[in-house]
TORMINU-751337 format. One line per field, with one value per atom (N, C-alpha, C): atom name; residue in three letters; chain; residue number from 0; x negated, y, z negated. Coordinates in nm, 2 decimals. Atoms other than C-alpha are relative to their C-alpha. Layout:
% TORMINU-751337
atom <- (CA; ...) $
rest <- (ALA; ...) $
kette <- (A; ...) $
nr <- (NUM; ...) $
px <- (X; ...) $
py <- (Y; ...) $
pz <- (Z; ...) $
% end
This chain:
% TORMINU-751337
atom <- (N; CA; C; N; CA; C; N; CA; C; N; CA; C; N; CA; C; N; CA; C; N; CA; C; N; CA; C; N; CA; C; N; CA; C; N; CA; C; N; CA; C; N; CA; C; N; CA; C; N; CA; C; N; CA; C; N; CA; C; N; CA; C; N; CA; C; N; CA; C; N; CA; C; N; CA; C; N; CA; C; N; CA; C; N; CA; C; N; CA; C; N; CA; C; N; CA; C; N; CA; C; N; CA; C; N; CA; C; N; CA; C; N; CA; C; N; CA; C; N; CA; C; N; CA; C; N; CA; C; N; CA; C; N; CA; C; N; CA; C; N; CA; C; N; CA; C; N; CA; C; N; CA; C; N; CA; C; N; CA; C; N; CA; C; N; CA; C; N; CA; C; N; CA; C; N; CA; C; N; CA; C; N; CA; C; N; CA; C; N; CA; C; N; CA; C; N; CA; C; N; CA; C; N; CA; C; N; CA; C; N; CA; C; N; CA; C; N; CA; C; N; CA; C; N; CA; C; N; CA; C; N; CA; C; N; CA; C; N; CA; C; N; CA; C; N; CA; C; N; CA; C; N; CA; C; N; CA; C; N; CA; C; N; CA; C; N; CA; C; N; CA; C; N; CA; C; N; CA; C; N; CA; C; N; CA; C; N; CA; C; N; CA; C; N; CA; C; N; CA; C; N; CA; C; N; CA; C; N; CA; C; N; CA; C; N; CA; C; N; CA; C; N; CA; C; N; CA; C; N; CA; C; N; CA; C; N; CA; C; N; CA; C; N; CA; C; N; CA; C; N; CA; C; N; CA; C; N; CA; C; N; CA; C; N; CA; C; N; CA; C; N; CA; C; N; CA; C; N; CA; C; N; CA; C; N; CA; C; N; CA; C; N; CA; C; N; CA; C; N; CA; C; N; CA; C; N; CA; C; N; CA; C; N; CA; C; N; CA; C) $
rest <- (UNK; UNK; UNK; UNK; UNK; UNK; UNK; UNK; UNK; UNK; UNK; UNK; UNK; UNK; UNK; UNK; UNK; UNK; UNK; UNK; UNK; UNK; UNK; UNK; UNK; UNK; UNK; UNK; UNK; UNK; UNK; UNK; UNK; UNK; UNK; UNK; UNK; UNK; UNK; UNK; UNK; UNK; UNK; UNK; UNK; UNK; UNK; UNK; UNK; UNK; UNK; UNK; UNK; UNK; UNK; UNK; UNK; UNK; UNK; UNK; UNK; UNK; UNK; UNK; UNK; UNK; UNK; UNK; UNK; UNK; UNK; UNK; UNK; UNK; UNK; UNK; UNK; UNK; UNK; UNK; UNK; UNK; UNK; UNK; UNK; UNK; UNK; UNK; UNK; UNK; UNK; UNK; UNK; UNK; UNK; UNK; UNK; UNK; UNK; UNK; UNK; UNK; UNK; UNK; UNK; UNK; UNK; UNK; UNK; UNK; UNK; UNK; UNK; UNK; UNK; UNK; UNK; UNK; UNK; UNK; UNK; UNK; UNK; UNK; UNK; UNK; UNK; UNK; UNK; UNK; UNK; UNK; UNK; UNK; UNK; UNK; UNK; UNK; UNK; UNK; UNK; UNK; UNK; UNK; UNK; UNK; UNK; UNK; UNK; UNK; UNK; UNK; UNK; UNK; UNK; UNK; UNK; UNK; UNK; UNK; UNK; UNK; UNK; UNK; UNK; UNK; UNK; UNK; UNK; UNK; UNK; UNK; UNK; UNK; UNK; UNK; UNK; UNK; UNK; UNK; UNK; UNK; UNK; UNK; UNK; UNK; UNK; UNK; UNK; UNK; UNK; UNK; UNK; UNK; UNK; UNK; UNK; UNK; UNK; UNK; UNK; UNK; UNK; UNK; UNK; UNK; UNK; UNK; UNK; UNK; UNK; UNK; UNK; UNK; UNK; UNK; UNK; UNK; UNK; UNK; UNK; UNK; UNK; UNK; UNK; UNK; UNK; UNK; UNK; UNK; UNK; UNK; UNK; UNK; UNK; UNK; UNK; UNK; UNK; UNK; UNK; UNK; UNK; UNK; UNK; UNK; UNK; UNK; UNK; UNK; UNK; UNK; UNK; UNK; UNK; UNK; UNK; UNK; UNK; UNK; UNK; UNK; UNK; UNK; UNK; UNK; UNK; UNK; UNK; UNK; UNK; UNK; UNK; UNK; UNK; UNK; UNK; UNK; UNK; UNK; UNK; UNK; UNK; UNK; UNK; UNK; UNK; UNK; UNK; UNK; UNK; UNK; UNK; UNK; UNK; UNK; UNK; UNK; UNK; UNK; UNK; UNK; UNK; UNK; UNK; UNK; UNK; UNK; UNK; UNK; UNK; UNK; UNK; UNK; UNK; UNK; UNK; UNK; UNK; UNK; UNK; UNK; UNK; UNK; UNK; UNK; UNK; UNK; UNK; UNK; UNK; UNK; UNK; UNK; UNK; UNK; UNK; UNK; UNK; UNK; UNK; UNK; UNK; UNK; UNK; UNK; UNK; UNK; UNK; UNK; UNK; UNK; UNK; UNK; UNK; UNK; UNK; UNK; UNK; UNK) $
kette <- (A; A; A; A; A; A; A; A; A; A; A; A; A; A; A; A; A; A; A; A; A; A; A; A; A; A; A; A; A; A; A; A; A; A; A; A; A; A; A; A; A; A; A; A; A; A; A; A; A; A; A; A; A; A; A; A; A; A; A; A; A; A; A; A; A; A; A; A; A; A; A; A; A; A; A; A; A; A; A; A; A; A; A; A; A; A; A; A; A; A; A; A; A; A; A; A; A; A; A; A; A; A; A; A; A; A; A; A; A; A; A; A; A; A; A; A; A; A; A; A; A; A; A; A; A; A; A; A; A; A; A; A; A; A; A; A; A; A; A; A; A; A; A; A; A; A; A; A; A; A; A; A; A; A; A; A; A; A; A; A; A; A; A; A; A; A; A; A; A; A; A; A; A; A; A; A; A; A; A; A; A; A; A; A; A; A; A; A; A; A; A; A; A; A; A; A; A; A; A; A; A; A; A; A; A; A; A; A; A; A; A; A; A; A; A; A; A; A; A; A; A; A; A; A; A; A; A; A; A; A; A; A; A; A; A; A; A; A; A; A; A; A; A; A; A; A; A; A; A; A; A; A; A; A; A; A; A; A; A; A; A; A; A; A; A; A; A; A; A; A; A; A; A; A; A; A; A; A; A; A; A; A; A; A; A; A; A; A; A; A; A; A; A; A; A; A; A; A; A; A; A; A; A; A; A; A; A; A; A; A; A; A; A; A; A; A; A; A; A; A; A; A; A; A; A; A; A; A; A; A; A; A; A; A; A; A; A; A; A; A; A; A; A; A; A; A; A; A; A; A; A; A; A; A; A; A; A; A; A; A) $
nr <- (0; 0; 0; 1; 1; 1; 2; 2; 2; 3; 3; 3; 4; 4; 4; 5; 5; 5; 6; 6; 6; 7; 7; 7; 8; 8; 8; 9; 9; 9; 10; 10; 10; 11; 11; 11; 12; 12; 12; 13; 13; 13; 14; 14; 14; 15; 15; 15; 16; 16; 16; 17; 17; 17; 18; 18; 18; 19; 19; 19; 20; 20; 20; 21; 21; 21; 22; 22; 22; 23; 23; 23; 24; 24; 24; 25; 25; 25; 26; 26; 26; 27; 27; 27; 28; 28; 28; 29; 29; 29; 30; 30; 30; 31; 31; 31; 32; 32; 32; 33; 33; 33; 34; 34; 34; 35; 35; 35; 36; 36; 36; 37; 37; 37; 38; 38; 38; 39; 39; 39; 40; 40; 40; 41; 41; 41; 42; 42; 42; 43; 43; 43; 44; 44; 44; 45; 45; 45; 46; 46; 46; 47; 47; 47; 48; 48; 48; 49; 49; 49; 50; 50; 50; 51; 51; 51; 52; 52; 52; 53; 53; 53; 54; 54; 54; 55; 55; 55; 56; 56; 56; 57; 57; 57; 58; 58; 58; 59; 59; 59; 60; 60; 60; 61; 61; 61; 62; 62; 62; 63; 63; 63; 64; 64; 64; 65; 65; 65; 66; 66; 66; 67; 67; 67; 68; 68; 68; 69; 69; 69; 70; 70; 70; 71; 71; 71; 72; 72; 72; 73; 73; 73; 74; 74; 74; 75; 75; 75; 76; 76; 76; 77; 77; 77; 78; 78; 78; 79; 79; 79; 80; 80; 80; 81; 81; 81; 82; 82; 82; 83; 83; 83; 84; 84; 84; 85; 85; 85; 86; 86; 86; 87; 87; 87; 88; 88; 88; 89; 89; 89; 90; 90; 90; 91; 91; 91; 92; 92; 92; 93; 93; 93; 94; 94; 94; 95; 95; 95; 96; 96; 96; 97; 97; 97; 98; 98; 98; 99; 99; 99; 100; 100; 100; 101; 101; 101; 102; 102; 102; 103; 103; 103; 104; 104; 104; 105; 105; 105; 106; 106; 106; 107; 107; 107; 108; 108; 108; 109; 109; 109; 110; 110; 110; 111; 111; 111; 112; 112; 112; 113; 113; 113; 114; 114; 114; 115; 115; 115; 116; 116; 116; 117; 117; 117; 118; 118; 118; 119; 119; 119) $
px <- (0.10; 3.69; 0.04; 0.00; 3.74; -0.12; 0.09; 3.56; 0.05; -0.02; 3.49; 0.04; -0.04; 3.57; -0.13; 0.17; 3.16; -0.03; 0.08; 3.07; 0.10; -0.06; 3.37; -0.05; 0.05; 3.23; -0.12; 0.14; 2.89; 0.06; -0.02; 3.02; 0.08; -0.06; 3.21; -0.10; 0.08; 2.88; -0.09; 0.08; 2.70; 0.03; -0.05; 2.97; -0.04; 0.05; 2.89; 0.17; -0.13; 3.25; 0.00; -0.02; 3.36; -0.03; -0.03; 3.44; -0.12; 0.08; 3.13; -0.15; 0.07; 2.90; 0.01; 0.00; 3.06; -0.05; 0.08; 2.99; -0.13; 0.17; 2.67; -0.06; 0.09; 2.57; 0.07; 0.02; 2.74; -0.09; 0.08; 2.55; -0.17; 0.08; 2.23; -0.07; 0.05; 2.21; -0.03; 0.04; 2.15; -0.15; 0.14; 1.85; -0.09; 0.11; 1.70; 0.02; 0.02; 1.80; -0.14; 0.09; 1.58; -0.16; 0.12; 1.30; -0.04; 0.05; 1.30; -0.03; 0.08; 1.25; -0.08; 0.14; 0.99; -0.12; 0.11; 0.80; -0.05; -0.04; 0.89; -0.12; 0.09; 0.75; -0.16; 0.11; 0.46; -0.10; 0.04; 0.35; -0.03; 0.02; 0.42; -0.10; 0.08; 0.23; -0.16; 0.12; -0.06; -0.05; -0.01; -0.03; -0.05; 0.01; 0.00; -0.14; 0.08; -0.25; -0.12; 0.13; -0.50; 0.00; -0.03; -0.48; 0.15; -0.12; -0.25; -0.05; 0.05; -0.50; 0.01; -0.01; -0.48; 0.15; -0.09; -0.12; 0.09; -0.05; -0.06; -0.09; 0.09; -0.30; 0.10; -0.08; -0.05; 0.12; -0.10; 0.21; -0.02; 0.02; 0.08; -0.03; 0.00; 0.00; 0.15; -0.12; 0.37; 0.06; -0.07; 0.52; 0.15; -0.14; 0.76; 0.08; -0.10; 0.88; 0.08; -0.10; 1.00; 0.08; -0.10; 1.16; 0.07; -0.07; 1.30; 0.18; -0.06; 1.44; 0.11; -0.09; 1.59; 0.07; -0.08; 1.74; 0.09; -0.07; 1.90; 0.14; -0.04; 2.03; 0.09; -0.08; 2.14; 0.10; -0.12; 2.36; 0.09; -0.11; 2.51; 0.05; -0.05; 2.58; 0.13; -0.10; 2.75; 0.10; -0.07; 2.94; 0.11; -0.10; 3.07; 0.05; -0.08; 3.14; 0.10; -0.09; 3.34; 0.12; -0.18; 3.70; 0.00; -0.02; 3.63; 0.00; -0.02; 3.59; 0.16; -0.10; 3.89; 0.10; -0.08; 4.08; 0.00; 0.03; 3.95; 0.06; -0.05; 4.04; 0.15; -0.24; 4.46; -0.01; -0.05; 4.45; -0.05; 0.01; 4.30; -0.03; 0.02; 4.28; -0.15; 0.11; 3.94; -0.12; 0.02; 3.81; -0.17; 0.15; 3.50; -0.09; 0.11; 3.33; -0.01; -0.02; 3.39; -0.13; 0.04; 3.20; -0.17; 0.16; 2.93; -0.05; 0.06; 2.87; -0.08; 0.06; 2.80; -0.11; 0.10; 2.60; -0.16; 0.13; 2.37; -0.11; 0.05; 2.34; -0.13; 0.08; 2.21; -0.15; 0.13; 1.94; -0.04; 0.08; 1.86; -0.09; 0.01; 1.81; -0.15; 0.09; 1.62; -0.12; 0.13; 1.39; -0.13; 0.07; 1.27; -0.07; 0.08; 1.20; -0.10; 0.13; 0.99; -0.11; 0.13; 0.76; 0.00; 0.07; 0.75; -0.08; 0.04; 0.68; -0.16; 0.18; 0.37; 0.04; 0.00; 0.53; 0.05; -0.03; 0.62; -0.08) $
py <- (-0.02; 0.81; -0.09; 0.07; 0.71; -0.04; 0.03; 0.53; 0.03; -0.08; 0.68; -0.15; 0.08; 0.44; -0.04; 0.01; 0.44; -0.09; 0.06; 0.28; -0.12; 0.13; 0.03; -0.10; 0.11; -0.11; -0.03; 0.08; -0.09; -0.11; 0.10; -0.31; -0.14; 0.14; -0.54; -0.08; 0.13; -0.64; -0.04; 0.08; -0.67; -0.13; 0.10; -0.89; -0.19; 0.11; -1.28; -0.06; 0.10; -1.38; -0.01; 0.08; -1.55; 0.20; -0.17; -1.15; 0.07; -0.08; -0.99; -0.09; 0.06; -1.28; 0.04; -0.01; -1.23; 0.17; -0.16; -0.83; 0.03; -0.03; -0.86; -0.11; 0.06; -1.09; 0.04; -0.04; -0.89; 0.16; -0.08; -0.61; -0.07; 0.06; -0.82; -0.07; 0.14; -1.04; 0.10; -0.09; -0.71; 0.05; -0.02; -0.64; -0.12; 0.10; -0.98; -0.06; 0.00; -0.98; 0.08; -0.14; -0.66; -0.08; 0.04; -0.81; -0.16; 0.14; -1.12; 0.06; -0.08; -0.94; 0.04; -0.08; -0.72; -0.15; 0.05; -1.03; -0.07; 0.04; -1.19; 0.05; -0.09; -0.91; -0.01; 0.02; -0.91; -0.12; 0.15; -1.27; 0.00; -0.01; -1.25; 0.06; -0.13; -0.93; -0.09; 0.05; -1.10; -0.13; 0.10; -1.41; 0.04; 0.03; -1.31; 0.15; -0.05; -0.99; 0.02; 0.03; -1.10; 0.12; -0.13; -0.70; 0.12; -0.10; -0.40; 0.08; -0.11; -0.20; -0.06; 0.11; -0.47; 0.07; 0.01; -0.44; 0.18; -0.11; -0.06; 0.07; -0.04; -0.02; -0.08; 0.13; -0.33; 0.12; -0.05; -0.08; 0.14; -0.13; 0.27; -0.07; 0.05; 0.08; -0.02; 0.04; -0.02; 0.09; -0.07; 0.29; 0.02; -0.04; 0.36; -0.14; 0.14; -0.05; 0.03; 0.03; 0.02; 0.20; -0.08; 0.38; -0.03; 0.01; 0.25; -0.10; 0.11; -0.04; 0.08; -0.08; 0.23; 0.09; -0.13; 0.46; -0.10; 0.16; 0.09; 0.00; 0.06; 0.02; 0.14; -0.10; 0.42; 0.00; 0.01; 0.41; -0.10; 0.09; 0.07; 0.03; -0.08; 0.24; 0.09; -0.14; 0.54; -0.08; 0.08; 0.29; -0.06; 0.05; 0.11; 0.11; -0.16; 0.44; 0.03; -0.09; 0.59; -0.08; -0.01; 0.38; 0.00; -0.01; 0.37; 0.13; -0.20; 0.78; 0.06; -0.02; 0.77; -0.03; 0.06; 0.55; 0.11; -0.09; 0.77; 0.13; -0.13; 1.11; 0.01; -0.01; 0.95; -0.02; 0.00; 0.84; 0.13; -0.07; 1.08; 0.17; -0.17; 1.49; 0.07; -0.02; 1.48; 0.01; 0.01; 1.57; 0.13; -0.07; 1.82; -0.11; 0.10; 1.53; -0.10; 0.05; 1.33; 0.04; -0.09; 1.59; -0.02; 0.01; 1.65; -0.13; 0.17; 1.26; 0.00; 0.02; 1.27; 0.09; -0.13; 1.58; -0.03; 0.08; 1.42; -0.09; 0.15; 1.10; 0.01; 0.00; 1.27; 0.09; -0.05; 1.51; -0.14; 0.15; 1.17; -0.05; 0.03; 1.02; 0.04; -0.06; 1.28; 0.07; 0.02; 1.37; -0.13; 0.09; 1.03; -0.05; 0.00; 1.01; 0.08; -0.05; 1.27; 0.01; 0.06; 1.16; -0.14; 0.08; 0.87; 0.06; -0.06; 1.07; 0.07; -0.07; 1.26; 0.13; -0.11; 1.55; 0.08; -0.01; 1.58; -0.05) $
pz <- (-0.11; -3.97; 0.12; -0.11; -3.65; 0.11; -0.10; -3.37; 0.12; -0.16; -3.00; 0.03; -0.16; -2.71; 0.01; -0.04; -2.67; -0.13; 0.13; -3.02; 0.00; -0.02; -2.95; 0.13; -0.10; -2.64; -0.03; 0.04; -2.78; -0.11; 0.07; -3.06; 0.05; -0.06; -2.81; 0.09; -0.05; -2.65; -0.10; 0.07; -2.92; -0.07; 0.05; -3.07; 0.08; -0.08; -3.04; 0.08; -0.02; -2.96; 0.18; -0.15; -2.59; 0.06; -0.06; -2.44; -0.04; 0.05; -2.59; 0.06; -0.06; -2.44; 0.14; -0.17; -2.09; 0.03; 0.01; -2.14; 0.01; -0.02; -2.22; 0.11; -0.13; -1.92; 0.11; -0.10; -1.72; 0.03; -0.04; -1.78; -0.03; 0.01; -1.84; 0.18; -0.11; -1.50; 0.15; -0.07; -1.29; 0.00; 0.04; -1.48; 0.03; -0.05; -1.43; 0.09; -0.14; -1.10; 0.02; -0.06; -1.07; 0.00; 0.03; -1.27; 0.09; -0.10; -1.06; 0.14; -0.13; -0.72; -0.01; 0.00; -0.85; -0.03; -0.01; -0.95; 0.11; -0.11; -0.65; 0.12; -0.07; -0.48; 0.02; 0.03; -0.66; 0.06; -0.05; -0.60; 0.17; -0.15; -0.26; 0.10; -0.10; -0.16; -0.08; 0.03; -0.39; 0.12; -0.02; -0.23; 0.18; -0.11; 0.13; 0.07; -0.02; 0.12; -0.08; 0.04; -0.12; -0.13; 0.09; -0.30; 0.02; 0.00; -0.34; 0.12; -0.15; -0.08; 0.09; -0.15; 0.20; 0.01; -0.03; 0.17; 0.01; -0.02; 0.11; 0.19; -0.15; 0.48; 0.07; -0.11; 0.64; 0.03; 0.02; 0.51; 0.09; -0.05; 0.67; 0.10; -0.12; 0.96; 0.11; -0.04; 1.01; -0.05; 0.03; 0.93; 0.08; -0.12; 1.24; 0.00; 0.02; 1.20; -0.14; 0.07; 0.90; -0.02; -0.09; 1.01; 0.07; -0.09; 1.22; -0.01; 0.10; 0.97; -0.06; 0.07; 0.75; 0.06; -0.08; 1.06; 0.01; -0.06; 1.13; -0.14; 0.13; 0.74; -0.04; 0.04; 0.68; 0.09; -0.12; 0.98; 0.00; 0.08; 0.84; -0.12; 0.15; 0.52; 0.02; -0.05; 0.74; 0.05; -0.04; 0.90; -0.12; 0.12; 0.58; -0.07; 0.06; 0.42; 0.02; -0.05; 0.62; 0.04; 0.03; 0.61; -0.17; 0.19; 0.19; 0.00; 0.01; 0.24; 0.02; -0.04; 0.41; -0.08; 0.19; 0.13; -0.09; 0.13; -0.13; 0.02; -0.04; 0.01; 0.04; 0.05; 0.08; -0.12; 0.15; -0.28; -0.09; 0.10; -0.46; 0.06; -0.04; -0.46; -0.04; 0.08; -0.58; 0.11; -0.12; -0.23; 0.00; 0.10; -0.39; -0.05; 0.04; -0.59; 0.11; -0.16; -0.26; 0.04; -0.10; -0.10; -0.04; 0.09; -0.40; 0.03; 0.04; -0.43; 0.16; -0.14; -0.02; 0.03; 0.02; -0.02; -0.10; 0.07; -0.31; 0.04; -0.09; -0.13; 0.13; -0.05; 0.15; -0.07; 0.08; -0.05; -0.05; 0.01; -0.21; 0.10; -0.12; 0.13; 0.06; -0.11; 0.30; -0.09; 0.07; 0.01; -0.02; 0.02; -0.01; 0.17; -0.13; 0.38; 0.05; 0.00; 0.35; -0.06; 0.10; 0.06; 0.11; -0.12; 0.31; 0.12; -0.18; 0.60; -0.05; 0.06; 0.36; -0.02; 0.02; 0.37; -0.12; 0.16; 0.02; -0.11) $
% end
């Protein structure tokens, strides 16, 4: 019986040895990054608006500031992208998933700006 490639890496993080420690914190220290911002968050928005409704009203109040934030942040994204697009498409012939992965990105994008916007 053989083992996949998948059941050997699961068994190389689970293992305790030197390589199987660094494995598992590196996939580990992203997640408690995550979990530390969100509490972060938490705390904060308690702290500086008292409830969740104070701060979801501060937040519809400021809608176009922070539109304005993420027209700012996508367009630095478009910017860094595009000489790594350019990389990618001399090295490789794989100029379709290129395409799909960009095409996604923006459906991603622009679905979520319009559950912002309400209209979703």
């Amino acid at each position: 019986m053989t083992t996949s490639s998948w059941s050997r890496r699961a068994l190389a993080v689970l293992s305790f040895s030197r390589r199987g420690l660094g494995l598992t914190w590196s996939l580990l220290w992203p997640f408690l990054l995550a979990v530390a911002i969100a509490l972060g968050f938490v705390l904060v928005t308690a702290w500086g608006f008292g409830d969740l409704q104070s701060y979801r009203q501060w937040q519809a109040d400021h809608h176009g500031h922070f539109l304005v934030w993420r027209l700012c942040l996508y367009t630095g994204l478009i910017c860094c992208w595009w000489p790594v697009r350019r990389r990618l498409i001399a090295v490789t012939d794989e100029r379709g998933r290129i395409y799909r992965c960009e095409a996604l990105a923006l459906v991603v994008i622009g679905l979520f700006e319009l559950r912002n916007a309400g209209v979703l």
